[in-house]
C-alpha positions as CSV (number, residue, x, y, z in Angstrom):
1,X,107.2,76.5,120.2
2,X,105.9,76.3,116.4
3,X,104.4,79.4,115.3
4,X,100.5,79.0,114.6
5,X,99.8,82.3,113.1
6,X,98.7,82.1,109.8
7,X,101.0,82.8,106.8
8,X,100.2,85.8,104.8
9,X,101.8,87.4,101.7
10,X,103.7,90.3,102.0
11,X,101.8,93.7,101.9
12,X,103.9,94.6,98.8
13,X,102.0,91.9,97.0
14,X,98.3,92.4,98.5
15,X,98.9,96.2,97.6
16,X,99.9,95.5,94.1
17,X,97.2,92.2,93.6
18,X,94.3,94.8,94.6
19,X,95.5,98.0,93.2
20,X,96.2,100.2,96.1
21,X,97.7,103.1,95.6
22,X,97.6,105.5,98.5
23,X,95.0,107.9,98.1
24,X,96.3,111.6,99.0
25,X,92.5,112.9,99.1
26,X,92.1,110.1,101.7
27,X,95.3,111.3,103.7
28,X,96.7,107.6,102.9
29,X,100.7,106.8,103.8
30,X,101.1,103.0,104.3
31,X,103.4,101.2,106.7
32,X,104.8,98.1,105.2
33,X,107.4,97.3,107.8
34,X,106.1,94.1,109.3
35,X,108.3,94.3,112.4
36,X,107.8,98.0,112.8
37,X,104.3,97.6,112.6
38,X,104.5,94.8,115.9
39,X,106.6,97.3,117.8
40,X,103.8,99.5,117.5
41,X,100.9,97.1,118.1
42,X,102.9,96.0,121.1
43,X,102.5,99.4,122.6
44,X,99.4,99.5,124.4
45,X,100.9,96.1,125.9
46,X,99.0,92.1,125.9
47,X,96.0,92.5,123.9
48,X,95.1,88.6,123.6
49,X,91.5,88.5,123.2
50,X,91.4,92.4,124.2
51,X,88.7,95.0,122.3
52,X,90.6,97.2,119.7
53,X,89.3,99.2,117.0
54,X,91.5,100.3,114.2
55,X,91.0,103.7,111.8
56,X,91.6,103.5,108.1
57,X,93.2,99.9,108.1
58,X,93.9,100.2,104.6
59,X,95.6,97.1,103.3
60,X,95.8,96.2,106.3
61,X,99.4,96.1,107.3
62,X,99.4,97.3,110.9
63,X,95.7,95.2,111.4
64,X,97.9,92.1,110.7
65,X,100.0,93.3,113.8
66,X,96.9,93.7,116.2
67,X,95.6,90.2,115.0
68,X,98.9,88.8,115.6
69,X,98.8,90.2,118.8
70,X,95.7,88.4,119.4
71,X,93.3,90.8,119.5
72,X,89.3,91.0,118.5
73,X,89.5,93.9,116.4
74,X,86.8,96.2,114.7
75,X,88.4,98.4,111.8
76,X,86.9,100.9,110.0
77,X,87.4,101.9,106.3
78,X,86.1,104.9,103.7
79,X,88.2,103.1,101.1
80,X,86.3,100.9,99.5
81,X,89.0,99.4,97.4
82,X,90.6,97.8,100.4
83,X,87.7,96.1,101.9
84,X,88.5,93.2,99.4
85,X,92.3,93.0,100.9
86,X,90.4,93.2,104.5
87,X,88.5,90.4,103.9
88,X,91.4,88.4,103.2
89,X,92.7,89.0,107.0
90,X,88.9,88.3,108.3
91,X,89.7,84.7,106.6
92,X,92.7,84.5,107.8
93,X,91.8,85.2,111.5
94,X,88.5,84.0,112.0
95,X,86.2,85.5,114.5
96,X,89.1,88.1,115.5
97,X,88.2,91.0,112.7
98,X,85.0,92.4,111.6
99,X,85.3,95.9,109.2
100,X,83.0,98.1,108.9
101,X,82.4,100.2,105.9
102,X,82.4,103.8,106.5
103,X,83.6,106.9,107.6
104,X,85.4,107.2,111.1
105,X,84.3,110.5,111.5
106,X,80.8,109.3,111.5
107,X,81.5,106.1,113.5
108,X,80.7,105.5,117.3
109,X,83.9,104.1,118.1
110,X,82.3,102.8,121.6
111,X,79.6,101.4,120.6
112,X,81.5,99.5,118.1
113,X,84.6,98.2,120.1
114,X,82.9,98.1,123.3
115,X,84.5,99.1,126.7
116,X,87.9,98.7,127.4
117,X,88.6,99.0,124.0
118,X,92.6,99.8,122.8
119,X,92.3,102.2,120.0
120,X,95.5,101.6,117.8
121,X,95.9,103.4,114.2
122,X,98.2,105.1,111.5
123,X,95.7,107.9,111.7
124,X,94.6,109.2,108.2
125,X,96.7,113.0,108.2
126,X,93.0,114.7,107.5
127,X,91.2,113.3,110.4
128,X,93.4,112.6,113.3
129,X,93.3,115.6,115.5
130,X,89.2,115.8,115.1
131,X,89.4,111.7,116.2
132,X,91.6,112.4,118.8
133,X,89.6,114.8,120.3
134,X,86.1,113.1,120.2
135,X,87.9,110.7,121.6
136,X,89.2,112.6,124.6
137,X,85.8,114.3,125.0
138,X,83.7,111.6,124.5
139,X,80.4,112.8,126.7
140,X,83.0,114.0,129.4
141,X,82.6,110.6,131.6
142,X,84.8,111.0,134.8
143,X,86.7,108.1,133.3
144,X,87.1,107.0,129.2
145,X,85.2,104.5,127.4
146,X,88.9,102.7,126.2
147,X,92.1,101.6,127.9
148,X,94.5,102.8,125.7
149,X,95.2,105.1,122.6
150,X,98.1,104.2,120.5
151,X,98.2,106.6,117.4
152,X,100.7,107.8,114.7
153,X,100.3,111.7,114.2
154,X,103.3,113.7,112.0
155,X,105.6,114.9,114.9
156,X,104.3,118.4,114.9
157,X,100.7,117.2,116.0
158,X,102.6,114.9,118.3
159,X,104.4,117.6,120.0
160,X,101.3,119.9,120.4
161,X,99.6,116.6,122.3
162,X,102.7,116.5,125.0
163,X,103.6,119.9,125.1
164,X,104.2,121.2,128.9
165,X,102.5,123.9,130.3
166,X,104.0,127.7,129.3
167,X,105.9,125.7,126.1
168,X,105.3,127.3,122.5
169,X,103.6,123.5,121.7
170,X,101.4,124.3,124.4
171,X,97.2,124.5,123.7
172,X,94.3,122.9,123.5
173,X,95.3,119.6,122.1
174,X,98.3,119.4,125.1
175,X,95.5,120.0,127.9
176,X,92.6,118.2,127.1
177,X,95.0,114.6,126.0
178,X,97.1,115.4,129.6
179,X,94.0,115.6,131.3
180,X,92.3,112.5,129.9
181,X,95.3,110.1,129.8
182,X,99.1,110.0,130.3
183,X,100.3,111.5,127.2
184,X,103.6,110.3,125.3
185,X,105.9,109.7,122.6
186,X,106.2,106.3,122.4
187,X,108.3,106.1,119.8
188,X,109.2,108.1,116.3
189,X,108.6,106.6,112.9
190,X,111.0,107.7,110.4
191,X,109.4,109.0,107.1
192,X,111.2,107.0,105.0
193,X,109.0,103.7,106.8
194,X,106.0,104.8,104.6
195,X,104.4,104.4,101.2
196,X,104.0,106.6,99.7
197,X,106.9,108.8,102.0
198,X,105.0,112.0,103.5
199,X,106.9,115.3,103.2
């Protein structure tokens, strides 16, 4: 079967056409692994034609994964200098990606995505935990607004999130993401897989 999906130039390119360096204010470290960044959109499993929303796309390496997968996808971005490599992927998969301009933080994620939503993102370092839990607490419905969450943390944070009951990871973070949702390690990301590679 002949592959449809649009051809795109590698994120290399895009990064260095627009000018992105990753921005440490803005938490930035980009993935640029194409079939790293699948594996991980192929987490929350199909999402043809699913809602997803996406946090700090950036130049959009892991939104090209969630497209690919087929999904209609809302991504948010503070960094305005990636909106123009953004709008390259909204031409490129028409009617599947709207971005919004902003700040996550200040975003209603539900309102945005809708219900059902799959939340997937390389979380910005500075924002994560605070997005994570607004988005475990979300009005404190018996059930949440989204199906899935699929997010990258550093493996500290990620520890805390599983952590069992009388462990030294074992808090806040552990209790209210095990009582909301089945909480796991899906898989580790090496820091060597990012741009610019974290410490």
């Amino acid at each position: 079967m002949a592959d449809t999906r649009p051809a795109l130039p590698p994120l290399r390119d895009v990064i260095a056409r627009h000018g992105l360096a990753a921005s440490k204010a803005l938490g930035q470290n980009f993935l640029l692994d194409e079939q790293l960044l699948d594996r991980i959109a192929a987490i929350p499993g199909p999402l043809r034609d699913a809602p997803a929303f996406e946090v700090g796309p950036g130049p959009g390496g892991l939104t090209r994964a969630i497209l690919r997968a087929g999904a209609k996808l809302v991504a948010v971005e503070r960094d305005r200098r990636c909106l123009p490599a953004l709008a390259e992927l909204e031409e490129a998969f028409p009617g599947q990606l709207r971005v919004i301009s902003g700040d996550a933080m200040a975003t209603d994620a539900h309102a945005e995505a809708g219900d059902g939503a799959h939340i997937i993102a390389n979380l910005p370092y500075n924002v994560g935990t605070p997005l994570l839990v607004g988005w475990l607490s979300a009005q404190w419905a018996p059930l949440p607004w989204w199906s899935s969450l699929t997010l990258m943390f550093q493996m500290e944070v990620a520890e805390r999130i599983v952590a069992k009951a009388g462990s030294d990871h074992y808090g806040r973070l552990a209790v209210l993401s095990q009582w909301r949702s089945d909480a796991k390690i899906a898989m580790k990301v090496h820091r060597s897989a990012f741009t610019p590679r974290p410490r």
